[in-house]
DSSP file (Angstrom, degrees, kcal/mol; ACC not computed):
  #  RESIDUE AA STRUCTURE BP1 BP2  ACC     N-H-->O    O-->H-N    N-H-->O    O-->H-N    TCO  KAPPA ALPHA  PHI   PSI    X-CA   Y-CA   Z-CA
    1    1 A X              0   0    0      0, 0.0     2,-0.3     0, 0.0     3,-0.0   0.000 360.0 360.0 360.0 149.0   50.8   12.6   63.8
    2    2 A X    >>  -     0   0    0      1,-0.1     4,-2.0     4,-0.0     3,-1.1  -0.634 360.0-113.6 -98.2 143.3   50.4   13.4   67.3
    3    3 A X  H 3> S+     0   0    0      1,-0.3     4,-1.5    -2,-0.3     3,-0.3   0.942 120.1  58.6 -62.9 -49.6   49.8   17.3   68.6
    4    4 A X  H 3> S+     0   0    0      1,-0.2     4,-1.4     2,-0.2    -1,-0.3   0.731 101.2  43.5  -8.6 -72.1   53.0   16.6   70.1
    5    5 A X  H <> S+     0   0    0     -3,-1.1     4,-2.2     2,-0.2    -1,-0.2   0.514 121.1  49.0 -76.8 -20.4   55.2   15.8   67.1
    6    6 A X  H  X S+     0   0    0     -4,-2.0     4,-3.2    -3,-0.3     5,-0.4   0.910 101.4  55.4 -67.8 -76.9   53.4   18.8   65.4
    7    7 A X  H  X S+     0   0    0     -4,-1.5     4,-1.2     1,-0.3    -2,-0.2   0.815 116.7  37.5 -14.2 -76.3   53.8   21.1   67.8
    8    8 A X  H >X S+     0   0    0     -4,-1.4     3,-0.9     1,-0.3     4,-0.7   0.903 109.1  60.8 -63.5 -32.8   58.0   20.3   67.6
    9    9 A X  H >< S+     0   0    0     -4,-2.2     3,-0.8     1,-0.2    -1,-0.3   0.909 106.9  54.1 -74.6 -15.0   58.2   19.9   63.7
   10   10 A X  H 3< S+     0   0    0     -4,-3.2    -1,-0.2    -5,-0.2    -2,-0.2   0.644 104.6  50.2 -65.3 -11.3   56.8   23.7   63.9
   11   11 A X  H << S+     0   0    0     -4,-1.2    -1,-0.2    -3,-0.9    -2,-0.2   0.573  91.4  94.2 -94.5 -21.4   59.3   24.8   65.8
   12   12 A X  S << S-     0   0    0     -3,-0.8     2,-0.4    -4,-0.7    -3,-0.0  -0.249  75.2-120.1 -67.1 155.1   62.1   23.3   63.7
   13   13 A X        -     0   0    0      1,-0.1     5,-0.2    -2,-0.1    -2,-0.1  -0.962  31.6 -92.3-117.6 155.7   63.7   25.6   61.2
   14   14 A X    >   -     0   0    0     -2,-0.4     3,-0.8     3,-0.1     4,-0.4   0.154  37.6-114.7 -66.5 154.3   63.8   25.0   57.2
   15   15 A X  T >  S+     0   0    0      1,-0.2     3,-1.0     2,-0.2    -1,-0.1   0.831 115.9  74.4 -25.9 -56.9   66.9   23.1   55.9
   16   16 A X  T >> S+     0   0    0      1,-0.2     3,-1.1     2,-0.1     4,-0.6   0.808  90.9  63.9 -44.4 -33.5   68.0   26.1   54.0
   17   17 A X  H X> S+     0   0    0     -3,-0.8     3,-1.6     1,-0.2     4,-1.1   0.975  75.8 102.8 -56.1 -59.1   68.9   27.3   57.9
   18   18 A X  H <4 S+     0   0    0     -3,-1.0     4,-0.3    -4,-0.4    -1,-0.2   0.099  72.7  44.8  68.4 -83.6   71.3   24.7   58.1
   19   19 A X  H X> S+     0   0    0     -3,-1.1     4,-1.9    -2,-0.9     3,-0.7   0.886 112.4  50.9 -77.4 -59.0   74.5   26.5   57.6
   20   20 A X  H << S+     0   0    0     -3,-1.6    -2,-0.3    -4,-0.6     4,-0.2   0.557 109.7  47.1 -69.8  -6.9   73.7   29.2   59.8
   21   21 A X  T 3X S+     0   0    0     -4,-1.1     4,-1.2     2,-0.2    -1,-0.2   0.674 116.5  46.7 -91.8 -12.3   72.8   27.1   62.8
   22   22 A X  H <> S+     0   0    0     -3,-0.7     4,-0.9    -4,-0.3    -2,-0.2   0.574 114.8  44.7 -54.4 -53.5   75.9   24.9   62.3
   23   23 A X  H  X S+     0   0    0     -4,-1.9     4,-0.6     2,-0.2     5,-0.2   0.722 113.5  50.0 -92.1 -29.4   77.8   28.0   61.9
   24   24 A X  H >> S+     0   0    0     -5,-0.3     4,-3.2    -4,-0.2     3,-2.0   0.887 120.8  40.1 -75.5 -54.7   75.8   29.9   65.5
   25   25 A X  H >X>S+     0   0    0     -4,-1.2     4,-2.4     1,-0.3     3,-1.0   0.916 117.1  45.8 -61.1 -60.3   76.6   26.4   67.6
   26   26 A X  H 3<5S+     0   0    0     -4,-0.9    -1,-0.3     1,-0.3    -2,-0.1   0.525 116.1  50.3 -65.2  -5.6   80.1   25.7   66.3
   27   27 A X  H <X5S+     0   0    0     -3,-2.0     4,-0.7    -4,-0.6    -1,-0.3   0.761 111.8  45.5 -80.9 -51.3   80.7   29.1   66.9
   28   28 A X  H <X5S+     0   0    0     -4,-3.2     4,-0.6    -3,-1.0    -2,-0.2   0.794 111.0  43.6 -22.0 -74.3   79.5   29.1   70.1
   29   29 A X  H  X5S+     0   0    0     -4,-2.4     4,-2.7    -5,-0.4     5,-0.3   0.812 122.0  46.4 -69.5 -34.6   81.0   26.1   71.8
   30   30 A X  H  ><S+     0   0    0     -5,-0.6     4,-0.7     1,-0.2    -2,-0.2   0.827 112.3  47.3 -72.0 -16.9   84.5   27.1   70.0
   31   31 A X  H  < S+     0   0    0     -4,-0.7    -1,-0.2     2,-0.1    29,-0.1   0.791 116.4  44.5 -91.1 -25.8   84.2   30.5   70.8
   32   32 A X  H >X S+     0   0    0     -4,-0.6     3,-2.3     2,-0.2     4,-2.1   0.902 115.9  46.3 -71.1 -66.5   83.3   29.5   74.7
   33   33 A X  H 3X S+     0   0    0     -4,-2.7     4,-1.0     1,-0.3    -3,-0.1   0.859 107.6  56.4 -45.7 -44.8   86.0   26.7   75.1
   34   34 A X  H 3X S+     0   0    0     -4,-0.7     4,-1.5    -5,-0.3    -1,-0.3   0.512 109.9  50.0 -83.2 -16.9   88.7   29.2   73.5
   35   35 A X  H <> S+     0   0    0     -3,-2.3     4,-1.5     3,-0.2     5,-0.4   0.856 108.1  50.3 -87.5 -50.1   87.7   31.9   76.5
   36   36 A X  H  < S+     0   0    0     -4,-2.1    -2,-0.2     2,-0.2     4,-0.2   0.677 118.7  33.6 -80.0 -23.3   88.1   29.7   79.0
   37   37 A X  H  X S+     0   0    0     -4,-1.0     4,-2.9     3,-0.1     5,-0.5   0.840 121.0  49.0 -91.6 -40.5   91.7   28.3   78.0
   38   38 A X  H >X S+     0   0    0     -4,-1.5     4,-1.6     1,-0.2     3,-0.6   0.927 116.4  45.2 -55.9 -67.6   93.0   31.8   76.5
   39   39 A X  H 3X S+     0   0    0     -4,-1.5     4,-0.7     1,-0.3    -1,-0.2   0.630 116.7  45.2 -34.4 -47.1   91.6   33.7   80.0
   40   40 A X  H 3> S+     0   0    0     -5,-0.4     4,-1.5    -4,-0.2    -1,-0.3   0.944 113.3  50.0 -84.9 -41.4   93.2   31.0   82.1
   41   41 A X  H << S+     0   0    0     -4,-2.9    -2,-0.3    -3,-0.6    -3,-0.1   0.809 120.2  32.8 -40.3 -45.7   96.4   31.1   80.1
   42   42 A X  H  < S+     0   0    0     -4,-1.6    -3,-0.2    -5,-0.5    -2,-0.1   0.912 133.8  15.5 -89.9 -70.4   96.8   35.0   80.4
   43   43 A X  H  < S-     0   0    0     -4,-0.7    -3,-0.2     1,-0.1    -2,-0.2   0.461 103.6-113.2-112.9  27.7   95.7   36.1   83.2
   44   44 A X     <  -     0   0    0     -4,-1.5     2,-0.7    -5,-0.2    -3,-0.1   0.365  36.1 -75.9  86.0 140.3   95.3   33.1   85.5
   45   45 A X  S    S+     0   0    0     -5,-0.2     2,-0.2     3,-0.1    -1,-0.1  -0.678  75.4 148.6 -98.9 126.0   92.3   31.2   87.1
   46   46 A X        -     0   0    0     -2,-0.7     4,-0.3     0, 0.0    -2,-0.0  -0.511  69.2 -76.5-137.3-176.4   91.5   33.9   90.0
   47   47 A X  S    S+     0   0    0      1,-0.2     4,-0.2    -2,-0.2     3,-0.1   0.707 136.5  47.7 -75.3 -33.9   88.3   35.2   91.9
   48   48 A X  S >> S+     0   0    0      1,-0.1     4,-0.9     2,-0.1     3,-0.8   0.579  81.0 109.1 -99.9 -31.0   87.5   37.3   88.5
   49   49 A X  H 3> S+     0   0    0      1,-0.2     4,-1.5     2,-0.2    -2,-0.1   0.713  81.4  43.0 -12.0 -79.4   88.1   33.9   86.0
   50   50 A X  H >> S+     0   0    0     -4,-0.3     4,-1.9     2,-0.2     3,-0.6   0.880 122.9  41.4 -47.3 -56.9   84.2   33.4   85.1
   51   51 A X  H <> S+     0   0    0     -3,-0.8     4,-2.0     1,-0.3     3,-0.5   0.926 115.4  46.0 -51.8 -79.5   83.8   37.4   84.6
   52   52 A X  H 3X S+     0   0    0     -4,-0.9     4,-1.5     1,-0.3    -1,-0.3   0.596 117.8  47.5 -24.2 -59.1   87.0   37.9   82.9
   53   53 A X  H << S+     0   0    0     -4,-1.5     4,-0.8    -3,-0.6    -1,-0.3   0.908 112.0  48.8 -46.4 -78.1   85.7   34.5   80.6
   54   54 A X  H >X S+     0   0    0     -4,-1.9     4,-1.9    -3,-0.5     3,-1.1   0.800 110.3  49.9 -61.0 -38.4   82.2   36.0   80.0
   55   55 A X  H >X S+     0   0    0     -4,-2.0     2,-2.2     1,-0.3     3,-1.0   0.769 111.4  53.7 -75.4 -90.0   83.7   39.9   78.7
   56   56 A X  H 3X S+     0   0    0     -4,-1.5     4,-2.9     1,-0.2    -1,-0.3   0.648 106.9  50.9 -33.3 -13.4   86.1   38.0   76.3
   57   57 A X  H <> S+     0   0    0     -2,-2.2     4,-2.7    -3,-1.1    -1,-0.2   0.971  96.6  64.6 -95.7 -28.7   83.3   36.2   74.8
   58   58 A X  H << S+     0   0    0     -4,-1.9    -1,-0.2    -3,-1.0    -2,-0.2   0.554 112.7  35.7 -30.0 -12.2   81.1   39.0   74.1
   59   59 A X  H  X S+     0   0    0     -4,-0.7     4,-1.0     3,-0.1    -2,-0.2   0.740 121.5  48.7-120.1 -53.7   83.6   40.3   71.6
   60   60 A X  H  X S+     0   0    0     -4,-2.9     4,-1.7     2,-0.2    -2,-0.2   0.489 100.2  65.1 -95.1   5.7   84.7   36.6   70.4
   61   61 A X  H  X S+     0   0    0     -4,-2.7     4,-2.1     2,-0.2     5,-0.4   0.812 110.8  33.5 -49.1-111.7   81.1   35.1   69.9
   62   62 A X  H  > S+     0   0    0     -5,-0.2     4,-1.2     1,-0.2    -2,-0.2   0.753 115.0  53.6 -12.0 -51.7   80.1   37.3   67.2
   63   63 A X  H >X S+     0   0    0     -4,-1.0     3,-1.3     2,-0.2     4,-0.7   0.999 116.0  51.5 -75.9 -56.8   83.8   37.6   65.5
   64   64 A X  H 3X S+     0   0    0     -4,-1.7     4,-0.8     1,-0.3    -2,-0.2   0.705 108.7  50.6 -40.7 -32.9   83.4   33.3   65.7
   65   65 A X  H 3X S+     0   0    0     -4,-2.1     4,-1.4     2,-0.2    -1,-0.3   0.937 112.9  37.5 -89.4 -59.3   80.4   33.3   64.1
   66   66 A X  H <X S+     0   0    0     -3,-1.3     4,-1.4    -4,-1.2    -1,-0.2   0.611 115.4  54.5 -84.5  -2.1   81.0   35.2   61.4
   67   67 A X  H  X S+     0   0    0     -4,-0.7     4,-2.1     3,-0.1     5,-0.4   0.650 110.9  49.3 -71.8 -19.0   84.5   33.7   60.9
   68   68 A X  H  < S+     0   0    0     -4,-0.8    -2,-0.2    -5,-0.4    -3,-0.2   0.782 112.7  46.7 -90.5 -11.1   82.8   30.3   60.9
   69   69 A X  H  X S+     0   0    0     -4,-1.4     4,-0.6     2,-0.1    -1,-0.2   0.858 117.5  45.7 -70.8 -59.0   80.1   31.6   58.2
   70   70 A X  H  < S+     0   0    0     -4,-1.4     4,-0.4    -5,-0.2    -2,-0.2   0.792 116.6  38.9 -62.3 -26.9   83.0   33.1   56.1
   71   71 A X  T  X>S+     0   0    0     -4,-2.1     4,-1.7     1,-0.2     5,-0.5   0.648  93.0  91.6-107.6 -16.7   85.6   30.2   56.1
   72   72 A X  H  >5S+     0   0    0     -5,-0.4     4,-6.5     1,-0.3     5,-0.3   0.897  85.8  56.7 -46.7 -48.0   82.7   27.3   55.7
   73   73 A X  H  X5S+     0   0    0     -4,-0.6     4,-1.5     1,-0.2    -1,-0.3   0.883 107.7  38.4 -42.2 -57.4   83.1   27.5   52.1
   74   74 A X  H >>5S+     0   0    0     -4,-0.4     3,-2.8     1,-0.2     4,-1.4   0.994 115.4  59.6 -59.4 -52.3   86.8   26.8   51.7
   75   75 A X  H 3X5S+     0   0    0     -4,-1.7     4,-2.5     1,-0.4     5,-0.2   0.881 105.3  44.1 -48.1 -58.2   86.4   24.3   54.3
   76   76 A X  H 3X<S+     0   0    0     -4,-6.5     4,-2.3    -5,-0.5    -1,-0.4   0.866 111.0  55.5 -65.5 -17.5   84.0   22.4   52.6
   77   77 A X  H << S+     0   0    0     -3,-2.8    -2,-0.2    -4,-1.5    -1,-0.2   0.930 112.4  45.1 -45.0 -63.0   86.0   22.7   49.4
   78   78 A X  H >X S+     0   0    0     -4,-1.4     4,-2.7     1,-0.2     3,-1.7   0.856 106.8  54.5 -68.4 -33.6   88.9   21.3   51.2
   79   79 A X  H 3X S+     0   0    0     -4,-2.5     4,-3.7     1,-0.4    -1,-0.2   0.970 107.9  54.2 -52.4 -65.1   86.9   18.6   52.8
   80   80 A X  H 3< S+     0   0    0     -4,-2.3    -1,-0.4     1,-0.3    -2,-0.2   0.034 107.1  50.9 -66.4  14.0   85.8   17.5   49.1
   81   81 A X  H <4 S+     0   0    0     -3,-1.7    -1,-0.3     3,-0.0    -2,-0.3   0.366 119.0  37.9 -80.7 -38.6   89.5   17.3   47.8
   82   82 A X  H  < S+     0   0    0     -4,-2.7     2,-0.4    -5,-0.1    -2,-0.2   0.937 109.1  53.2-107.2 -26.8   90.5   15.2   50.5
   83   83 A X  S  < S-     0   0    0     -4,-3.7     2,-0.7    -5,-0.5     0, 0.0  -0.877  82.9-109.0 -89.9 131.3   87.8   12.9   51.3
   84   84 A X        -     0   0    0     -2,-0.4    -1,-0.1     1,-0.1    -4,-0.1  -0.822  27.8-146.9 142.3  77.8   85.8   10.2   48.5
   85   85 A X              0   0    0     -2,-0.7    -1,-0.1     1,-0.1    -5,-0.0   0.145 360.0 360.0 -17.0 121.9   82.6   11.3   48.0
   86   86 A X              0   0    0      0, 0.0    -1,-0.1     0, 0.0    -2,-0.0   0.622 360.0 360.0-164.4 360.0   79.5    8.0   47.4
């Protein structure tokens, strides 16, 4: 292996992380997307838009993130009833 390719697999985090890095991005981008259409929906895309955007995600990051933690379970449940596992 090259000090390179060291270097980055030391920087990776264990499998076990996984869920919760799954669950911080997908929280993230959903939580981001969802600011920027709710915020343009309500109050209109204005001179304040980006601001307005950035305070709503500070409160809906976090809530996302731990909705997206809580609900993974069923989700995968459901996933595994519908879909044919091999």
């Amino acid at each position: 292996m090259t000090e390179l390719s060291i270097s980055r697999t030391r920087r990776k985090l264990h499998r076990r992380a996984t869920p919760y890095v799954f669950a911080f991005y997908m929280s993230a981008i959903m939580a981001l997307l969802m600011c920027f259409v709710i915020t343009a929906a309500n109050a209109g895309v204005d001179a304040d838009y980006l601001g307005n955007v950035l305070k709503a995600y500070r409160l809906a990051m976090p809530v996302a993130f731990v909705c997206v933690l809580m609900v993974r379970p069923v989700v995968m449940r459901m996933v595994a009833l519908t879909v044919h596992c091999q």
